[in-house]
N, C-alpha and C positions, 0 to 999 in steps of 0.2 A: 944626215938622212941616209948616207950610205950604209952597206953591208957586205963590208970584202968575202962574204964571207957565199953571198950571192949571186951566182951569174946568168944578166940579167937578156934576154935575146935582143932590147932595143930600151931606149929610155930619151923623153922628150918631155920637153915642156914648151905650156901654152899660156899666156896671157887670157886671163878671164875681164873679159870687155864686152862693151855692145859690138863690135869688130866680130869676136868670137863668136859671137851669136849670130850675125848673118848668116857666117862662115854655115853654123850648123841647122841655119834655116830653109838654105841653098838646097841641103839633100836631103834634110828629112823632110817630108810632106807637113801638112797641118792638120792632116787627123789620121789617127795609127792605121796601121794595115787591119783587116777586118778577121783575121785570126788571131790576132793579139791577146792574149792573155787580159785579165781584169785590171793588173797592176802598171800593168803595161799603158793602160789604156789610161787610167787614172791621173799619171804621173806623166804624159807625152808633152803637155803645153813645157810643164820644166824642164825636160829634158833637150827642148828647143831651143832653152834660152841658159844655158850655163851661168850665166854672170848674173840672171834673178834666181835661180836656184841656192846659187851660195853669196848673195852680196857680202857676205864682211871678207869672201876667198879675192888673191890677188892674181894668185899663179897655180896651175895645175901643173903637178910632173906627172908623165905616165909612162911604164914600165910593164914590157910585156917580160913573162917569167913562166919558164917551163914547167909543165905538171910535174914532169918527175922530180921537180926541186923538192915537193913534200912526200914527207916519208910515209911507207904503206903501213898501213894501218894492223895490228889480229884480229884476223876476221873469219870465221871457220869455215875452211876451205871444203868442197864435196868431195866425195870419195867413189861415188856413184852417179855415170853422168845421165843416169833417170832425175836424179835427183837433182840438177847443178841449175841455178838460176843465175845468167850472168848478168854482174854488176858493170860499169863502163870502167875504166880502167883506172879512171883521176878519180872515182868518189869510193876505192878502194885504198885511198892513200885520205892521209888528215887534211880536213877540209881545208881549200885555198881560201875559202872567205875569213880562214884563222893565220892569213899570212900577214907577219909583224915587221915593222922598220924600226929604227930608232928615230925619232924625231926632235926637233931642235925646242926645247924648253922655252925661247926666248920668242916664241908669235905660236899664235895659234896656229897648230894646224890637223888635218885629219886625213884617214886612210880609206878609202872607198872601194870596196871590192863586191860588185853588182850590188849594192845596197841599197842604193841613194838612186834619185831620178836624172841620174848621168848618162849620157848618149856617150859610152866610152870609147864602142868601135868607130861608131865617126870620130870623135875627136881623136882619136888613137889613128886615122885613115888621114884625117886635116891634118895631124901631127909628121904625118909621114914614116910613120910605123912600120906601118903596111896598107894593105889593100882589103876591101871586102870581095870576097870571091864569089862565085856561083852559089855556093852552099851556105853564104849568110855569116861562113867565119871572119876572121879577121887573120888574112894571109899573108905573112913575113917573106923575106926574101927564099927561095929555091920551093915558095907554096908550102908553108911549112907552118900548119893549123892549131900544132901544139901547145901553146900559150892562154897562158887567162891574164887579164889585165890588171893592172894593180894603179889607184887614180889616189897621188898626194893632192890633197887642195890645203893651200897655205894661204893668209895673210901677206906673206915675204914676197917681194915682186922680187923674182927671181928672170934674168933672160931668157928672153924664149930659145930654144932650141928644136928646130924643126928639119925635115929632110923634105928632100923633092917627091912630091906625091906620085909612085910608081905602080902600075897595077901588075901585082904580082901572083895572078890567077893566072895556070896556062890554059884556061881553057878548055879543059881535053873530056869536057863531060862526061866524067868519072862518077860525080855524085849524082847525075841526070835528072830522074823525078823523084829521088827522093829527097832534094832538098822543100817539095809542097807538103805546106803544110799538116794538112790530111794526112801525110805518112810518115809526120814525127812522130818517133817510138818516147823519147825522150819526153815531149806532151804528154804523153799517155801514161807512162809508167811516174812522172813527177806530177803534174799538174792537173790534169784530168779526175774529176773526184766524183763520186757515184759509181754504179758497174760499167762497163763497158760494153760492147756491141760485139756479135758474135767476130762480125770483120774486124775491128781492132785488138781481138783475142789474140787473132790471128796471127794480126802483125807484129804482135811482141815476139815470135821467131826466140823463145827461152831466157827472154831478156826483162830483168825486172825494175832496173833501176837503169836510166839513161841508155845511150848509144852514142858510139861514137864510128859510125857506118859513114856521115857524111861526112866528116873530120877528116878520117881516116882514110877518104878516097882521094884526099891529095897528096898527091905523087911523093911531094916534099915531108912529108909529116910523118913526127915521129912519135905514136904515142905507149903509157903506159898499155899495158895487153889487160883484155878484160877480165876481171876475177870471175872466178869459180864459186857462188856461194852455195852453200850447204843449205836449201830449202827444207829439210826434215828439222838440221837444228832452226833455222825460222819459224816453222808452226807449231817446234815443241817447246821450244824453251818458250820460260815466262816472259809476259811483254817485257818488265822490266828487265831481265837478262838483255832482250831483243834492244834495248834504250840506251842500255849506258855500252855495251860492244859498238853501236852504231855514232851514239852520243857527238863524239869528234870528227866524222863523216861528212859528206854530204848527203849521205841517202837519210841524215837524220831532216834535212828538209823535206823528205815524202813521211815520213812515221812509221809506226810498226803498221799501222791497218794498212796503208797501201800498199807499203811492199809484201804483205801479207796477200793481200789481195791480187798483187800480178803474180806473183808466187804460186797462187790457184790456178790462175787462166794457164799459165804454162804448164803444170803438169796435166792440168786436163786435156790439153793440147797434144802432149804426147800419149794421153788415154793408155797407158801400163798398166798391171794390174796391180805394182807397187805405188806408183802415183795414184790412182783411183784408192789404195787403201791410206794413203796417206791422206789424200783428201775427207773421206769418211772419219777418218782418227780426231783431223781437226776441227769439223764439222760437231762432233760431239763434245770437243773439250772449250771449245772458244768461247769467251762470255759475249762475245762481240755480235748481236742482230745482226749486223750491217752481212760481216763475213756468213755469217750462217746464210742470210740470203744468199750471197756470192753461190756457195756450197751447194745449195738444192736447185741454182740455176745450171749446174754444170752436169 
């Protein structure tokens, strides 16, 4: 299962038991918090109980692993910062959820990266990993937010390996209010579907794809820097161009209409008279209803 070839910032395994599942009953409530996404909400009884979620799994390993392990992606950078929609820094590089192990041939086992109705930061916090901090990450030792999780669930009853559960958040209300809700950018520009509100136009502050504002305001954390992307090639090139450049991303989990579409709110934002003609340009060529709407609302 190893990968000399990856270094890994923490690595733990958990015994999947009814044990486990108190364990993760203990902290998470019994019915999602009331911003919760649809899937989120869907999926919360499973995610409470690890050991009904995967009855034939025996042993979870989990493996926190730095964004910058994956490599950055070509992605046509701006050249004109009217025109420059930033991307968060990790869905400029090939998506984590495309991150591989070798795995042992001899018991089933499987690779879980946000996919599955896995409570990972807590078990990853029960594991002793780290800590969950103000901002909702999951903070490694020196506060350091960088990480995305990677969950082996095996067959193989492998020993548990766990650390003492340390809170390694300093505290120093750096992320403040923006870790509420209401003012995930991240929400807005992934999740969020329909137009948005003149106030959440707002808040996308040039940013079309993720944010990494609250990550990033810990002290400890080291992350990729956010890309530059070229919004002109966005609403000129054809979707399919805009598909397969994105394809091995993450921003391929919003689509070409969304990122399309916060692509719009921001240069309206900055109201230029290059932006305002790029808007017009798109406005007549897009087969898309949806965006047209977008366009005559701005």
């Amino acid at each position: 299962m190893e990968n000399s070839d990856t270094k890994y910032a923490a690595d733990a395994v958990l015994r999947l038991d009814e044990a486990l599942d108190r364990e993760v009953q203990a902290v998470l409530p019994e019915a999602p918090p009331s911003w919760a996404p649809e899937y989120l909400r869907l999926s919360w009884a499973l995610r409470r109980s690890p050991s009904q979620a995967f009855p034939w799994a025996r042993s979870l390993r989990i493996l926190a692993v730095p964004y910058a392990v994956m490599p950055q992606m070509p992605l046509p950078r701006a050249e004109n910062p009217e025109l420059t929609g930033l991307v968060s820094g990790y869905a400029a590089r090939r998506d984590y959820h495309r991150f591989t192990l070798p795995l042992p041939s001899s018991c089933r086992s499987e690779i879980v990266i946000d996919t599955k109705p896995l409570a990972e930061k807590t078990l990853a916090a029960i594991a002793g990993i780290g800590s969950i901090g103000r901002n909702n990450c999951l903070l490694l030792p020196d506060a350091d937010a960088g990480n995305f999780l990677v969950s082996i669930l095996t067959e193989e009853e492998l020993p548990e390996r766990r650390y003492p559960q340390t809170d390694y958040c300093l505290h120093c209300g750096n992320c403040g209010e923006l870790t509420e809700p209401r003012y995930c950018i991240s929400t807005l520009t992934m999740e969020k579907r329909g137009e948005l509100s003149p106030a959440e136009r707002q808040m996308l502050n040039g940013r079309i794809f993720g944010c990494s504002i609250c990550t990033s305001a810990c002290p400890g954390t080291v992350l990729p820097p956010d890309f530059e992307l070229d919004l002109e090639w966005l609403l000129t090139a054809s979707a399919k161009d805009v598909e397969r450049t994105i394809r091995e991303t993450p921003m391929n989990y919003a689509g070409v209409t969304l990122l399309r579409r916060n692509a719009l709110y921001v240069l309206a934002n900055r109201n230029t008279d290059r932006c305002r003609e790029l808007i017009r340009r798109f406005a007549k060529t897009t087969g898309s209803a949806f965006l047209r709407t977008v366009c005559a609302a701005l």
